[in-house]
C-alpha positions in Angstrom: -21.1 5.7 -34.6 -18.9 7.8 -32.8 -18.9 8.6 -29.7 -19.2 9.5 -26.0 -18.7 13.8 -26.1 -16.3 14.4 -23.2 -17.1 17.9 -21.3 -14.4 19.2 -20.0 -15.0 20.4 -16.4 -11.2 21.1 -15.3 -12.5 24.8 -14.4 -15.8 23.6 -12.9 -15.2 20.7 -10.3 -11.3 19.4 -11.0 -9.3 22.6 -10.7 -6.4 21.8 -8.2 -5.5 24.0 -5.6 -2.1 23.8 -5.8 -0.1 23.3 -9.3 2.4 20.5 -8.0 -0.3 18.8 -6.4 -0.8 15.6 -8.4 -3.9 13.9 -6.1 -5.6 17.1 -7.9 -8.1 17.6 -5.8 -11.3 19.3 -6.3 -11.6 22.9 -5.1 -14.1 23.1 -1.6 -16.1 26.0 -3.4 -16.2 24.1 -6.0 -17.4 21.0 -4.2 -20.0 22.7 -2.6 -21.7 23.2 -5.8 -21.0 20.7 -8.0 -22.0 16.8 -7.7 -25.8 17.6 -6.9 -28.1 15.9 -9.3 -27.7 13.1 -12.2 -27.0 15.7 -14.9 -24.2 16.8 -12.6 -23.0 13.2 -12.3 -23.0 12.4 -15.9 -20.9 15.3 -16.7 -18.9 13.8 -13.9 -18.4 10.3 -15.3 -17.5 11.5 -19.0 -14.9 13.9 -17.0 -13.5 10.7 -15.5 -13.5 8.8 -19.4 -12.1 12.1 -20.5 -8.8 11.6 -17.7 -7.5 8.3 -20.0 -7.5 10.6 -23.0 -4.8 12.5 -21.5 -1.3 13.0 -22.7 0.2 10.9 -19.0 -2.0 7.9 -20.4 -3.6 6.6 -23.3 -3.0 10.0 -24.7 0.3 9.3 -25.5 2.6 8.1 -22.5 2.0 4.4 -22.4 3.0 3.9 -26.4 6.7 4.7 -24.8 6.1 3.2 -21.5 5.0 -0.1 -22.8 5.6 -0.2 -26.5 8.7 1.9 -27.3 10.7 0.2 -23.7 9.9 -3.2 -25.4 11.2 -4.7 -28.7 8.4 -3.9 -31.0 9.5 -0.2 -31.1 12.1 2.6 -30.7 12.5 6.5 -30.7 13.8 7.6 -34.4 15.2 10.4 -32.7 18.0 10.7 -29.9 17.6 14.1 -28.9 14.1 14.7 -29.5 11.8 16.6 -26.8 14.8 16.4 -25.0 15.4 13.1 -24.6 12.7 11.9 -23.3 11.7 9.0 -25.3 15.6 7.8 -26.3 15.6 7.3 -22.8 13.2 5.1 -22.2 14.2 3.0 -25.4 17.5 2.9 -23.7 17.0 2.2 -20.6 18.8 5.2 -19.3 15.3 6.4 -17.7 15.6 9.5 -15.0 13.3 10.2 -12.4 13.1 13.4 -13.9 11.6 12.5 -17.3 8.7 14.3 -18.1 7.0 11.3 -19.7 6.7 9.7 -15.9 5.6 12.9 -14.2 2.8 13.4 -16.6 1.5 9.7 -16.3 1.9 10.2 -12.4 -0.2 13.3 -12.9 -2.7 12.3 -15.1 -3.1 9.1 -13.2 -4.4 10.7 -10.4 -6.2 13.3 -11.5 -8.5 10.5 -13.1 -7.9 8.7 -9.9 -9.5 11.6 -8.1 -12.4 12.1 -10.7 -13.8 8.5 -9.8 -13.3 8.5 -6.2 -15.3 12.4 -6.0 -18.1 9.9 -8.1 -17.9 7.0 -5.4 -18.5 9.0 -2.5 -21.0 11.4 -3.6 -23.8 9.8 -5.5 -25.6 7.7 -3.2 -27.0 11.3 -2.3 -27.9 11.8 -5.5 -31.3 12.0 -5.1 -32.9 12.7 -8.6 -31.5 9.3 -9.7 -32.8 5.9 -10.0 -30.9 3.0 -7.9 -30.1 0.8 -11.3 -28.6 4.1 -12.7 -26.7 4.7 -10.2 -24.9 1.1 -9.5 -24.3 1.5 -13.6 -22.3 5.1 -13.1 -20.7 3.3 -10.2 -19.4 0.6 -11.9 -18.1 2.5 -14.9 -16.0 4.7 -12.4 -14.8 1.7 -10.7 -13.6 0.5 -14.1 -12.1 3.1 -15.0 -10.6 3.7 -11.4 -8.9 0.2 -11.9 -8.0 0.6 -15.5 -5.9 3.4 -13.9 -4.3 1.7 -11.1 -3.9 -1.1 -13.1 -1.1 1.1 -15.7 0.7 2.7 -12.4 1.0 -0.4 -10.7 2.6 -1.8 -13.7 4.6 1.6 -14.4 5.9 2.2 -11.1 5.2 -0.6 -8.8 4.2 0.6 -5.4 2.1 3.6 -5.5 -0.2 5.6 -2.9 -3.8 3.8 -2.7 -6.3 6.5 -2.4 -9.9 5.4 -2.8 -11.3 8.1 -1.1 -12.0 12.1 -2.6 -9.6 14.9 -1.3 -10.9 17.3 -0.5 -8.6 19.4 1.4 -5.0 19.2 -0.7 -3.1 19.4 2.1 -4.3 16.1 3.1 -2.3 15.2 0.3 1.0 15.6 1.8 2.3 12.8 3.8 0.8 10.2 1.6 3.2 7.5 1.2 3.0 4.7 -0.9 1.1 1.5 -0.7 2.5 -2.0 -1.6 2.1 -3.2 -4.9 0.1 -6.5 -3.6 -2.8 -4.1 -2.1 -3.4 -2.1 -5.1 -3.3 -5.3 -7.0 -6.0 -6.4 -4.1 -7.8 -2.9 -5.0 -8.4 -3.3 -8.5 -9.7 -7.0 -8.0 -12.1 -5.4 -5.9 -12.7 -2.6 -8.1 -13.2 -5.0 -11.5 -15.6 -7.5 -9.3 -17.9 -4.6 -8.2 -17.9 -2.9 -12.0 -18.2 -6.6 -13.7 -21.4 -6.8 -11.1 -22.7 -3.6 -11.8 -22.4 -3.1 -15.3 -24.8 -4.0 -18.8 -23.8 -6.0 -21.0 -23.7 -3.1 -23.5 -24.7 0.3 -23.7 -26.7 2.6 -25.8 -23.7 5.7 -25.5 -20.7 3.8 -27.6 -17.4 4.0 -25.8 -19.2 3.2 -22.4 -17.7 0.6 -20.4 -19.8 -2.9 -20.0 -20.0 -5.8 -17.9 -17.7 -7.6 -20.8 -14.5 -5.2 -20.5 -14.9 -5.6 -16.7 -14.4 -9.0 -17.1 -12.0 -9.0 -19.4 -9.3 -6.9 -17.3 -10.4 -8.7 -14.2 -9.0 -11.7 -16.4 -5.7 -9.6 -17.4 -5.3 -8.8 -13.6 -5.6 -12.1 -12.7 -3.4 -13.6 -15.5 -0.7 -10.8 -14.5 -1.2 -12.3 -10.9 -0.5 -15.8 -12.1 -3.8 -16.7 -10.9 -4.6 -19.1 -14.0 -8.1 -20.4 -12.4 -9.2 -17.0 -11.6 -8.2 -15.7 -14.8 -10.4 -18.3 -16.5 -13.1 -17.9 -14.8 -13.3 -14.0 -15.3 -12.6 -14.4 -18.8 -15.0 -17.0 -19.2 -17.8 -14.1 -18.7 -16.7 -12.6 -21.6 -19.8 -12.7 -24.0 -21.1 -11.4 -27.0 -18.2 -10.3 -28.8 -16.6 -11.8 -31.7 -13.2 -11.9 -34.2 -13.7 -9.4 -36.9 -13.1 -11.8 -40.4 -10.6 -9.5 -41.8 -8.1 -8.8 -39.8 -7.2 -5.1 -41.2 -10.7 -4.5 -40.8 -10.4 -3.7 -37.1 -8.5 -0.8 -37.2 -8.7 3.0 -38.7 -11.2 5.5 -37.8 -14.3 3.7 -39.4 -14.0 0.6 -38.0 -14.0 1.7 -34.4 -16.2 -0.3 -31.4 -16.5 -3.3 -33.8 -17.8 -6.6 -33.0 -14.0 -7.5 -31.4 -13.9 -4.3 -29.5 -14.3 -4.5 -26.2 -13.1 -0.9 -24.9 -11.3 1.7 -26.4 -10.3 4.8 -25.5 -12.5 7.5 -27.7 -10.8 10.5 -29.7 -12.5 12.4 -32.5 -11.1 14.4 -35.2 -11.9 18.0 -36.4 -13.1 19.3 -32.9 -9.5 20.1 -31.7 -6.4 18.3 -30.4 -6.5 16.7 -27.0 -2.9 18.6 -25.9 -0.3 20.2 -27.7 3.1 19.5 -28.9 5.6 21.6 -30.2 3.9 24.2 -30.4 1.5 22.3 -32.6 -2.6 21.3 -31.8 -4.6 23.2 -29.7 -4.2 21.1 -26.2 -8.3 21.7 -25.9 -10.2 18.8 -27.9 -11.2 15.5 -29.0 -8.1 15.0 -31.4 -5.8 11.9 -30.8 -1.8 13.0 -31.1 -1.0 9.2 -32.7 -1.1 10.0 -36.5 1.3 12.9 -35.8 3.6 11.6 -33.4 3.5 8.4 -34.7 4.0 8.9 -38.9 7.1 8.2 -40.3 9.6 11.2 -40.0 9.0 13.7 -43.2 6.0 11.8 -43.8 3.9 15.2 -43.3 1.9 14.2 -46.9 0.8 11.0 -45.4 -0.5 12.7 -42.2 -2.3 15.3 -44.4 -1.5 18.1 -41.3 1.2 19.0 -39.4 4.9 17.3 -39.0 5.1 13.8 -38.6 7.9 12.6 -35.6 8.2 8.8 -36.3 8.4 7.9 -32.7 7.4 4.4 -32.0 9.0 3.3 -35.0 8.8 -0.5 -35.5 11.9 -2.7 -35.2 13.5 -4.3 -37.8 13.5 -7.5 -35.4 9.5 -7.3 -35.0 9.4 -6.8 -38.6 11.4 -10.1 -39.3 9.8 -11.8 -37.0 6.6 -11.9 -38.8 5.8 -15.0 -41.4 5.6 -13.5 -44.6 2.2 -15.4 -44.9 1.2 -13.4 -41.8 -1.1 -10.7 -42.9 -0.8 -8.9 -39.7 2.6 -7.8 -40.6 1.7 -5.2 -43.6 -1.9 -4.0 -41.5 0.7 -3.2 -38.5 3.7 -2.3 -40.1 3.6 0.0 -42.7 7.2 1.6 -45.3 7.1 5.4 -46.1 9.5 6.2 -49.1 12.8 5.0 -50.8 14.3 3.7 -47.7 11.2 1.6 -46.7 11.4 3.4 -43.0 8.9 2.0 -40.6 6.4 3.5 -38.8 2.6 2.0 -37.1 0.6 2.1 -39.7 -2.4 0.4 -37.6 -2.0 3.9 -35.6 -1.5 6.2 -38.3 -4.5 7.8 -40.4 -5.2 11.2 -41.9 -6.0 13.9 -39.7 -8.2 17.1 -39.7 -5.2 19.5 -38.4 -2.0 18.9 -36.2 -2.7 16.7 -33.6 -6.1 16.0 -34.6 -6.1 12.2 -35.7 -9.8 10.4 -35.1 -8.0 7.0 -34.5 -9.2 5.1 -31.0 -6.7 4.2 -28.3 -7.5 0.0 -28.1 -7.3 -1.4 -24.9 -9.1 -4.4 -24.9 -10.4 -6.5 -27.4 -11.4 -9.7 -28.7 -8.7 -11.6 -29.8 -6.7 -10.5 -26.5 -9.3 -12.3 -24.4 -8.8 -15.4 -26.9 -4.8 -15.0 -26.5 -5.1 -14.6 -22.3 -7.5 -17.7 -22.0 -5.5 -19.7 -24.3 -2.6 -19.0 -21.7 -3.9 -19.2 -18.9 -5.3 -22.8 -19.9 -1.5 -23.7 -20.4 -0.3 -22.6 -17.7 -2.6 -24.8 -15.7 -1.1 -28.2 -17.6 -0.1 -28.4 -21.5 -2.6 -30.6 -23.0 -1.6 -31.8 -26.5 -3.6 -30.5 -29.3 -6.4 -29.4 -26.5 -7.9 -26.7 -25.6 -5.6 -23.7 -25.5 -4.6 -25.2 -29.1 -8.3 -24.6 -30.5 -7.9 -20.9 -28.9 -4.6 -19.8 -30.6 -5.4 -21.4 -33.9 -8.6 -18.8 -34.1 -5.8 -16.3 -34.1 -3.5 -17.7 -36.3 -6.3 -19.0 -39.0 -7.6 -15.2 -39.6 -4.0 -14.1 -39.9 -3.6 -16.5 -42.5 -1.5 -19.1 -40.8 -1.8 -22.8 -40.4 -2.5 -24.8 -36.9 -0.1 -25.1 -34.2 -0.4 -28.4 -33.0 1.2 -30.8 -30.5 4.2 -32.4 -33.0 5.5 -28.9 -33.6 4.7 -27.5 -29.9 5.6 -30.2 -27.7 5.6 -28.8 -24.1 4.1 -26.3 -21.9 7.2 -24.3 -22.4 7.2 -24.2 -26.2 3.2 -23.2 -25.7 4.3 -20.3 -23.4 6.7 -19.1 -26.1 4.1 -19.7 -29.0 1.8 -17.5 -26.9 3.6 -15.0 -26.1 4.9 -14.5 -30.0 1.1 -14.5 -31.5 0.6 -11.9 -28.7 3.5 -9.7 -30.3 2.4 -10.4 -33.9 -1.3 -10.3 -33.0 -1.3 -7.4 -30.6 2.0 -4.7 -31.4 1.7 -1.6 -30.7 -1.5 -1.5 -28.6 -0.1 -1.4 -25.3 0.7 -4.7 -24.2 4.2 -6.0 -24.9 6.3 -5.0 -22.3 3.8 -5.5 -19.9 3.7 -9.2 -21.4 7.4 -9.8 -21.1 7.6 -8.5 -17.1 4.0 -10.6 -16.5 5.8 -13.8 -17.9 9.7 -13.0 -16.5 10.9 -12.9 -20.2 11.9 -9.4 -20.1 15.7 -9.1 -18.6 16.1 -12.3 -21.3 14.7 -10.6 -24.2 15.9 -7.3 -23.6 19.5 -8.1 -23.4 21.3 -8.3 -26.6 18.2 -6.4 -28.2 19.8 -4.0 -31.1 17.9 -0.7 -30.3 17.7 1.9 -33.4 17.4 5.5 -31.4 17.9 7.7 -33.9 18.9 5.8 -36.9 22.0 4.7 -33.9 22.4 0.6 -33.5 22.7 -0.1 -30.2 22.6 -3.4 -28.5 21.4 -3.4 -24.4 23.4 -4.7 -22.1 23.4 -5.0 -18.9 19.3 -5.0 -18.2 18.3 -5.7 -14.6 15.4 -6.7 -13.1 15.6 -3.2 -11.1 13.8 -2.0 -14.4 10.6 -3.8 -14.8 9.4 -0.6 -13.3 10.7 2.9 -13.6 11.7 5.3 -10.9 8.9 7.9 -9.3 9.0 11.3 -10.7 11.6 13.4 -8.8 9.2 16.8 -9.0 6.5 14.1 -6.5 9.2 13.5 -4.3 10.3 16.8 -3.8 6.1 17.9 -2.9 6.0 14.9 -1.5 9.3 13.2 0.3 6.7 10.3 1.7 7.2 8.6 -1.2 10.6 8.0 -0.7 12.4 5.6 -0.9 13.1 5.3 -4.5 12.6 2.6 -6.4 15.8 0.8 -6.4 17.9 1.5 -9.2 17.2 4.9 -9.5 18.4 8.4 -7.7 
C-alpha cells in the first residue's frame, strides 16, 4: 500500500549556495545538468513531495504552530529544546525561535523545488503533453499547499513563483501582501484542480479531489462561502470510513476518507534527528517519539518518548462521553492517566522512525467546510448544512443536531466549529480554525495552559498574534523583510 519512495536529491539539484540562504536555490552547475528528461523530472516532483516531510513543515513544526498555539494541546515541558515549544504554547513567541526559522526554511526550499519544475519542463522533450500538465499540476499543489501554511504562519511573505537561480538574486526580496499570495494559491489550486486525475496509480500522489478540496479551505479561509462550495462540490469519489478509529494508524493509511497525506515509512531511517536521536536521512516520521507520553519509551517500542503536544484537560472534557472520538484521539499512559495523541502515536522501527502519515486533508473535513460554508450563506433550520454535520456526528456515535437545539446561524457556527475540534484534533487545523472564524483572541484568553505540568491561564492575547513574527536569522540575510510583524522585535 505504501507509498511514493522519495529520492533525495539535496546533493544533486537542491544544494544551496549559500547556508543562510533560505530561497535555496539550485546550484548553476548543477542546473546545467539536471532537469533534462522525464526520469529527471520525476525524481524532481518526489523531491518536491519529499520538502512537506521536513522538520519546518509536516515534519514536525506545524503540530506546534497550529496544534500546540491552540487549546487542544500544550508543551509537557517548559524548558525543553530550549524553550522552543513553551513558547509558542505561551504566547511568549521570539523571532528567534528555531521552530519559525525552520518552517521559513523548509517552506522555501519546497517553494523553490516546484517553481525549478514549472519553468523547465515544457522543454522536456521525452515527455508526453498529458504527462506533463499532470506533473505540473501536482507541483502547483504542492506549491500552494506551501504558501498556503506561511501565509497562515506569518502573514505577509515574499511571492516567488519563479526558480532562482543566481542566490544573489535572493537578496532584496521583500515581502508580498498577504491578499496576493492568497490570489497566488487560488491560481495555483485552479490550474492543479484542472490538470490533475482523479486518482493515481503511485499512492500518496496528489489528485484532482485534494485540489479541490484546499481550493475549498482557501476559499472558506477567504470567507468566500459560494466559492468555497462550489470547489468543494467537486470533491468526488471519496467516502466516511464506518469506524471511526479505523482511519488512523499505519495500516489504515490513504483510505477511502483520505484525500492527501503526507507519506512517512518506517524501518528505512528517520526523516531528521533530534537529540541526538534518528538518523536525519530517511522515511521515518518523528510523531510517535516526540509525541508519546513522557517515560512512555515502552509504548513507543524505541527511543525516549517527549510528550509534547499533550492534549488539554479542557479538549478532553469537552468531549461527550458517548463521543467515540474522544478515546481514538486521546489516549492515558500510566497511574496518572497523562495524556498524549494517541491518533499520532504508534510503535516504531527505531528512534524517530514511526510509519504514521501526516493527514492533511480528508473526508470528513470536506463534509465539516461545506456544512459551514452553507451556514454562513443563511441558517436554514434543519436544512442542509444540518444533514452534513449529522454524518459526522452519527459515526461518532452522537445523535442529530437539529433546529430546536441550534436555533440560529450563530449557535450553527459554534456547533461547527466544536465538531471540527472533536472531529479533527491534532491534525493541523485548530488554530488555523479559530483565526479563519475571529474566535481566537476570545478563546485564547482565560485558556489554563499546562507547560510543564505549570497551570497557567493567558491573558492578555491580542490580535497582533494570529501570526508570529519572521525569523530574526531572515532579517538579518535579508533586512527587506523588514518591517516586523507588529508585535514583535
Amino acid at each position: 500500500m505504501k507509498k511514493i519512495v522519495i529520492i533525495f536529491i539535496l546533493t544533486i539539484i537542491f544544494i544551496s549556495c549559500s547556508n543562510e540562504l533560505d530561497l535555496a536555490p539550485i546550484s548553476t552547475p548543477s542546473a546545467a545538468n539536471f532537469l533534462k528528461s522525464a526520469a529527471d523530472v520525476d525524481v524532481a516532483v518526489n523531491a518536491a513531495y519529499d520538502a512537506l516531510q521536513q522538520q519546518g513543515l509536516y515534519g514536525e513544526s506545524l503540530n506546534y504552530l497550529f496544534e500546540v498555539r491552540s487549546d487542544n494541546s500544550d508543551e509537557s515541558s517548559l524548558g525543553g529544546r530550549g524553550g522552543i515549544v513553551s513558547d509558542i504554547d505561551l504566547f511568549s513567541v521570539r523571532s528567534s525561535n528555531a521552530v519559525l526559522e525552520a518552517t521559513w526554511k523548509d517552506a522555501y526550499l519546497g517553494i523553490q523545488r516546484c517553481n525549478a519544475i514549472l519553468n523547465r519542463i515544457e522543454d522536456i522533450d521525452d515527455m508526453d503533453a498529458s504527462t506533463k500538465s499532470i506533473r505540473k499540476g501536482e507541483v502547483q499543489f504542492i506549491r500552494g499547499l506551501i504558501y498556503f501554511n506561511l501565509v497562515r504562519v506569518f502573514g505577509d511573505v515574499p511571492l516567488v513563483v519563479t526558480e532562482t537561480i543566481d542566490p544573489f538574486d535572493a537578496f532584496g526580496e521583500g515581502r508580498d501582501t498577504a491578499a496576493s499570495v492568497y490570489a497566488q494559491i487560488v491560481t495555483d489550486l485552479t490550474a492543479a484542480a484542472s490538470a490533475l486525475p482523479a486518482s493515481q496509480s503511485v499512492v500518496g500522489k496528489t489528485t484532482k479531489g485534494a485540489a479541490y478540496a484546499l481550493l475549498g479551505k482557501v476559499e472558506l479561509t477567504l470567507g468566500n462561502y459560494s466559492e468555497a462550495i462550489a470547489a468543494l462540490g467537486n470533491v468526488n469519489g471519496y467516502s466516511l470510513v464506518p469506524n471511526y478509529a479505523d482511519i488512523f494508524g499505519e495500516s489504515n493509511e490513504n483510505n477511502q476518507e483520505s484525500i492527501f497525506e503526507v507519506q512517512y515509512e518506517s524501518g528505512k531511517g528517520s526523516s531528521f534527528s533530534v537529540n541526538g536521536e534518528g538518523t536525519g536521512i530517511g522515511e521515518g516520521s518523528v510523531y510517535s517519539n516526540l509525541f508519546g507520553p513522557f517515560g512512555g519509551g515502552a509504548l513507543v517500542v524505541n527511543g525516549s518518548s517527549n510528550g509534547s503536544n499533550r492534549p488539554t484537560q479542557d479538549l478532553w472534557d469537552s468531549y461527550d462521553p458517548a463521543d467515540i472520538r474522544r478515546d481514538v484521539n486521546i489516549g492515558q499512559f500510566g497511574v496518572d492517566n497523562v495524556l498524549y495523541p494517541k491518533k499520532l502515536v504508534a510503535a516504531t522501527a527505531g528512534p524517530l522512525d514511526s510509519g504514521i502519515n501526516s493527514i492533511v486533508l480528508r473526508y470528513a473535513d470536506v463534509i465539516l467546510m461545506h456544512a459551514e460554508a452553507l451556514n454562513e450563506q443563511g441558517y436554514v433550520a434543519d436544512g442542509p448544512a444540518f444533514d452534513l454535520i449529522n454524518q459526522i456526528r452519527n459515526r461518532a456515535g452522537l445523535a442529530d443536531l437539529t433546529s430546536a437545539t441550534v436555533t440560529n446561524q450563530a449557535e450553527f457556527r459554534l456547533a461547527i466549529e466544536n465538531e471540527r475540534r472533536w472531529e479533527l484534533a491534532f491534525e493541523n487545523h485548530r488554530w488555523p480554525d479559530l483565526v479563519r472564524t475571529g474566535r481566537a483572541v476570545e478563546v485564547m484568553n482565560g485558556h489554563e495552559t499546562n507547560t510543564g505540568g505549570v497551570p497557567v491561564t493567558l491573558n492578555n492575547i491580542s490580535g497582533n498574534q494570529l501570526i508570529y513574527p519572521v525569523p530574526q536569522s531572515e532579517i538579518d540575510t535579508n533586512p527587506a523583510l523588514l518591517p516586523q510583524n507588529p508585535g514583535y522585535n
